[in-house]
N, C-alpha and C positions, 0 to 999 in steps of 0.2 A: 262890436263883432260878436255873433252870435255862439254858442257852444259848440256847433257841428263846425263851425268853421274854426274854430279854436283849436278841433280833433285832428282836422288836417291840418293844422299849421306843421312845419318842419320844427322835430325833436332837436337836430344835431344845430349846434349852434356853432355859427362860423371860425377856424380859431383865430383869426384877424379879431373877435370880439373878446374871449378866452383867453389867450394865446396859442402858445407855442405848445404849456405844458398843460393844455385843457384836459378834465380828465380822460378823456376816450382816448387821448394821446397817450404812445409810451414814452420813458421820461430816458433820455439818450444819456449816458454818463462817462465820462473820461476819470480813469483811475492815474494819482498821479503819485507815486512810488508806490513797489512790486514786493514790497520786504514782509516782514514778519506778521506785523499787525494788518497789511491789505488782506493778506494771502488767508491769515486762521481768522480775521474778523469782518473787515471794514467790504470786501469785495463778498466773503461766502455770504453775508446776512442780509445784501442788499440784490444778488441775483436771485436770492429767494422770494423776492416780489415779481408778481407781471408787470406790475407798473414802470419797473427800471429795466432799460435796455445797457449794459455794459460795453461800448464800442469801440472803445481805445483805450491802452496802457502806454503808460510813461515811470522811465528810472532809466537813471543816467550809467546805471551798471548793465549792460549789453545782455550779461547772461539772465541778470533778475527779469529783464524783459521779457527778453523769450518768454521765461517762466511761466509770468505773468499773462501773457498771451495766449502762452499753452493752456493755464489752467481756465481762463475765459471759455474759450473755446471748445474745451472739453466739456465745462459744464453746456454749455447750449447746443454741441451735437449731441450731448446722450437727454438732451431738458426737450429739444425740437425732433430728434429724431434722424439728424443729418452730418451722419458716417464723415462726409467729406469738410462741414465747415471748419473756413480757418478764418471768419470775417475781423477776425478784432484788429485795428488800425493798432501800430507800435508807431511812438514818437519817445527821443533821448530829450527831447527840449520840453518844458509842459508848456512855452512860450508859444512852440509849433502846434498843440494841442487845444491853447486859447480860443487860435485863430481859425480853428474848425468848428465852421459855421452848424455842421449834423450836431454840437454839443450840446447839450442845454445845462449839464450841473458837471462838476467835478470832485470825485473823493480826495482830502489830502492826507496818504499817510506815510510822510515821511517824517528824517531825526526833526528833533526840536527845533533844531534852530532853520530849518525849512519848514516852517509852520506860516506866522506871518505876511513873509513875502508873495508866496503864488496864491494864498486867501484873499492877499488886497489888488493882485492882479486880474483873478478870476473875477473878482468882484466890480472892479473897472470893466472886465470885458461881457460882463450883465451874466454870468453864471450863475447857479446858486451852487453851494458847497455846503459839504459833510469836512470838517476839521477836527483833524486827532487834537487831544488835548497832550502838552499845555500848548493853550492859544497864543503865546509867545513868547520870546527868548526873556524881553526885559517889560517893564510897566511903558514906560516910552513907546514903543515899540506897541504894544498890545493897544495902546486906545488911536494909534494910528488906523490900527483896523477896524477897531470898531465904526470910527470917522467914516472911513472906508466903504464897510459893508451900509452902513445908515443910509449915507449919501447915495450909493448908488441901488438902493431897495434890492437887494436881492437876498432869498435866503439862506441863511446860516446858521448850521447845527451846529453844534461843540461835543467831542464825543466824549461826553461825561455819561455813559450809558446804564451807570448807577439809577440818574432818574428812572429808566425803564423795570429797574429790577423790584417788586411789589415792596419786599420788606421795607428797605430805603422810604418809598413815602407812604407804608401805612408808619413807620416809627416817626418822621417827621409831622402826618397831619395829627397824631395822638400828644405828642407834645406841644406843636400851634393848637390843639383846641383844649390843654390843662391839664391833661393827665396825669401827669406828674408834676402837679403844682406850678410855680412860678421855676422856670428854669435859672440856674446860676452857674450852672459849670458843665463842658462840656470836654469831654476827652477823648482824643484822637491818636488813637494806634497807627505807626507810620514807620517802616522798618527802612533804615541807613544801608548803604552800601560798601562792599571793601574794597580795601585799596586792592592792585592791582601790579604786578610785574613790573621791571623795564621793560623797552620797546624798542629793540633798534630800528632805524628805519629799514625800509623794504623798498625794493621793486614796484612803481604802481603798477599793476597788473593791468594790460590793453585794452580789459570790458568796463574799466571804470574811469570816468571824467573827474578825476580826482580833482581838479582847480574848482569844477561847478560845483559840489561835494561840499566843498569847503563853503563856499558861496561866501557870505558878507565876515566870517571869524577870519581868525588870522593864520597865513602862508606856514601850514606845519611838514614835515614831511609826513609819507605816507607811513604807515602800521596797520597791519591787519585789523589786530586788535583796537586800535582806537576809530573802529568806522565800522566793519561789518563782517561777518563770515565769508568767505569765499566759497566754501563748501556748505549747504544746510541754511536754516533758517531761525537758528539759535537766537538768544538774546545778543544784541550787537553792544560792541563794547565803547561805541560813542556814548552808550545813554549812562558811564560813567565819565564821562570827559567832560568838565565845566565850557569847554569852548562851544558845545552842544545844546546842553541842556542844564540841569543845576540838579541832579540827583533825585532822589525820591523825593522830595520834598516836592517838585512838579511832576515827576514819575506817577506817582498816585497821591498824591496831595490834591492837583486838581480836584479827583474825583472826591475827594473824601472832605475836603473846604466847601468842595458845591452842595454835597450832602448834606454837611454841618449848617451851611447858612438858609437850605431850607428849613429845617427844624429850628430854628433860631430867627428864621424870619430877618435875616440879613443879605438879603440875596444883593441887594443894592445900598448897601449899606459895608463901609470899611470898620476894620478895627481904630480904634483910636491910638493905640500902643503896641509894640512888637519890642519882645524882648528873646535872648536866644541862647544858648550854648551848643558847640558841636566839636567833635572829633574829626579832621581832615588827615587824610596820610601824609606821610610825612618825606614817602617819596614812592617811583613808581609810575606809569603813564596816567592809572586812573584816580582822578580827585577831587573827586565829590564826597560831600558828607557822608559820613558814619555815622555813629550811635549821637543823640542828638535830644534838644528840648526845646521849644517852645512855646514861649505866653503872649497870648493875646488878650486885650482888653475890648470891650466896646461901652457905650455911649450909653445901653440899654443894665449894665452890669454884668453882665454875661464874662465870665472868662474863660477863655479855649486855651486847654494844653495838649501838647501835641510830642509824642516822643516816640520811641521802637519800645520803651520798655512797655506799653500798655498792648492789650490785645489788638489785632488790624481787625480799626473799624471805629464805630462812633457810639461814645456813651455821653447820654445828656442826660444829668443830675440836676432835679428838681429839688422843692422846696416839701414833696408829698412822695420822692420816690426816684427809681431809674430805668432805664431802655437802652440798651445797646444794639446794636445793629451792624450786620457788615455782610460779605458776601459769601461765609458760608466755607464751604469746604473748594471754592474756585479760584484759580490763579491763572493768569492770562498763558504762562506756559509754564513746563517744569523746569525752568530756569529761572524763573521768577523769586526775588529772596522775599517771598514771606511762609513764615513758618507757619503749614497748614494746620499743627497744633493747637495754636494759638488764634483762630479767627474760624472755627469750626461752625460753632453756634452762628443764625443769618439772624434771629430775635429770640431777644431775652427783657425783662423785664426784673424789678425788685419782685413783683406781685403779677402773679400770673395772669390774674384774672385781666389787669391792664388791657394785656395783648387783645382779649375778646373782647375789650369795649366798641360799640357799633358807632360811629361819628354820624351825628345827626341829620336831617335835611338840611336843618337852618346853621350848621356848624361850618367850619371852611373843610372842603373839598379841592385837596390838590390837583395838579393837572396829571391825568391820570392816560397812561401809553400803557402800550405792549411789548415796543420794540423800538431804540434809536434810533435806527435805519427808516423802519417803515412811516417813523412820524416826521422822519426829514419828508418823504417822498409824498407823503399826505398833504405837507404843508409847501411843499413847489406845485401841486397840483391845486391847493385852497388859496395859497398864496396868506395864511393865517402864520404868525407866530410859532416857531416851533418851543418845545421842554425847555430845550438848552440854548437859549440866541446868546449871539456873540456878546450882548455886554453884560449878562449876567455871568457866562464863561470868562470874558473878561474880567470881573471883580474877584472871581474866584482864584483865577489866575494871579491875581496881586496879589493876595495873603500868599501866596506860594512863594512868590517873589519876594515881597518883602519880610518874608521870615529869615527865608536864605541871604537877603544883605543885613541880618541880623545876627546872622551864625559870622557874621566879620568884622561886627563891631561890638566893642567892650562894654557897650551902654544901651540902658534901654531908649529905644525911640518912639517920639510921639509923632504920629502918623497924620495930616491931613489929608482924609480921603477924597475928600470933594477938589481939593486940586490935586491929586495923587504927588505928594510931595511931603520928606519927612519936614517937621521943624524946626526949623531952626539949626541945620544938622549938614553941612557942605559936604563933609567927608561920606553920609550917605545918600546924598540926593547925587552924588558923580555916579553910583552905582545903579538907579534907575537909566540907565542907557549904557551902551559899548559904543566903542566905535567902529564901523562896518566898513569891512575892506571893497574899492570898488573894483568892479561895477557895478557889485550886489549890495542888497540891503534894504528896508523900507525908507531909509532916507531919502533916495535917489530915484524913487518912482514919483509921477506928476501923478498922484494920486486927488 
């Protein structure tokens, strides 16, 4: 075929060949819980692409709906220009939302323990998904999904959003390429939570599906306080409830493990040993850890310790020097327990000059983004690999985990990572799994 006829061949290329999410497509999204983190992150950062159309919301609380619908739509009549739009689809089921063929990806940011289950259902129903971290309640649990999302190719972000934030992997690729000598110790700033009132029960209130709510944990009565504000968009006092989630330790542990294990080059790689101590209250609705410690071992020598007493964020101590890292003077709201005193500085170094070392052509070069959101949307349009895929947010996820069944046992445990199972150890390998009440649960999907 000659050039001139090359000129007019047809540019736009079929999406039966592309797909669905070819780029010149916009990328249709169902949002699926309306709460805190959709509302101040997971929804504002992703309608600031042209690429992502927002088309539906889902939450099982009547009024967070609305909300949620309201605030869609408001952004795209004042973004398009049309006074009158109210196009965004509400659905109470995210099941009803699956099955809406207009979808092509879905955000998940609901409690903890609604992580898993509609990640490995989306994923069944060939969506791709943006998933809050943590990626799931238990280890069990968490490589169900990964199984999941692999098998059925679709893609999956983890919003460990730290990769996007610059300091995070200039402080990482300066220590993968020696800058501070041979790495030996690395330390992790991570503030505990307080205990928490009685709770009598309540009234459920008519806009909330409290039995779905509950999903696979077990039949509690309702409390305000132990599920979500009725009023406002405060921090919800599930993500103090063990039945939920396991406290900071997955709260911001995620992000700050996946941090860790870039700069240490363990991304795919477990500890060998978890060892722990913590403070739990002693009574009260809320019961997750407090003030807390600890130690990790791995295989390369490397030991990670991990408490509230160190600054929030990550220092890795070399054999030539140190780096710390963190985010600076940001906290996802002002109810957040970390003390902005103490995680002010975003990079610091022993030796200044460190920081202005330039990493070479031939030196490793991380993967390098702008924005979590935008490099989800990149890579359902490329169909490439995103920062954060599900099994590397899964590995991360297990140090979280099994830290936390360390803060319940009196001993230290030796960890096999490659079959995610302690040693030798019955009384902590029951606590890689719960039992999930049905009808809910990752057990009970033909995944």
């Amino acid at each position: 075929m000659g050039t001139a006829a090359l000129a007019s061949f047809p540019t736009i290329v079929p999406a039966n060949v592309l797909g669905k999410n070819a780029p010149s497509n916009k990328i249709n999204i169902g949002q699926i819980g309306c709460g805190r983190i959709a509302r101040s992150h997971d929804l504002r950062d992703t309608m600031a692409y042209d690429a992502a159309q927002i088309i539906a919301v889902c939450d099982l609380d009547s009024n967070r709906l609305k909300d949620g619908k309201e605030l869609v739509d408001k952004f795209y009549r004042e973004k398009n220009g049309k006074p009158r739009y109210k196009g965004t689809k509400m659905y109470m089921d995210y099941l009803d939302m699956l099955n809406d063929k207009d979808i092509d990806a879905v955000m998940i940011s609901t409690p903890d323990h609604w992580h898993s289950q509609p990640a490995m259902e989306a994923a069944m129903a060939g969506k791709d998904i943006y998933l809050q971290k943590p990626t799931s309640l238990t280890v069990d649990e968490g490589r169900q999904l990964v199984q999941t999302v692999q098998k059925n190719n679709v893609i999956l972000q983890v919003g460990t959003q730290q990769r996007a934030m610059p300091q995070f992997r200039i402080a990482a690729e300066l220590v993968r390429n020696g800058r501070i000598g041979k790495l030996n110790t690395v330390k992790i700033g991570l503030p505990g939570d307080p205990g928490g009132p009685e709770a009598p029960a309540m009234p459920i209130p008519e806009n909330l599906n409290f039995n779905m709510w509950l999903g696979s944990t077990p039949e509690v009565p309702y409390t305000e306080i132990g599920v979500h504000p009725q009023k406002g968009y405060s921090r919800p006092g599930w993500l103090r409830h063990e039945n939920y989630g396991a406290g900071m330790i997955t709260g911001w542990g995620q992000h700050h493990y996946d941090s860790a294990a870039w700069g240490m080059d363990t991304e795919n790689i477990g500890p060998t040993s978890v060892e722990a101590i913590a403070e739990f209250p002693k009574s009260g609705l809320w019961n997750v850890h407090g003030d807390f410690m600890v130690k990790h071992e791995y295989d390369n020598g490397i030991t990670v310790l991990t408490s509230g007493g160190f600054p929030n964020g990550i220092r890795y101590e070399g054999s030539e020097g140190w780096i710390f890292v963190s985010r600076g003077s940001y906290v996802a709201s002002s109810s957040d327990p970390v003390a902005l005193e103490k995680s002010k500085k975003a990079l610091d170094a022993s030796d200044p000059s460190i920081l202005n070392s330039k990493i070479g052509d031939k030196e490793l070069h991380l993967y390098k983004i702008d924005d979590q959101h935008g490099n989800w949307l990149d890579c359902i349009q490329s169909r490439k690999e995103p920062i954060s895929p599900v099994d590397i947010g899964h590995m991360a996820c297990v140090v979280c985990l099994i830290s936390h069944i360390a803060m319940k046992i009196p001993h230290k445990l030796f960890w096999d990572a490659k079959n995610e199972r302690f040693i030798n150890d019955n009384a902590a390998n029951v606590l890689l799994r719960r039992p999930q009440r049905k009808p809910y649960g990752t057990n009970y999907l033909n995944a």
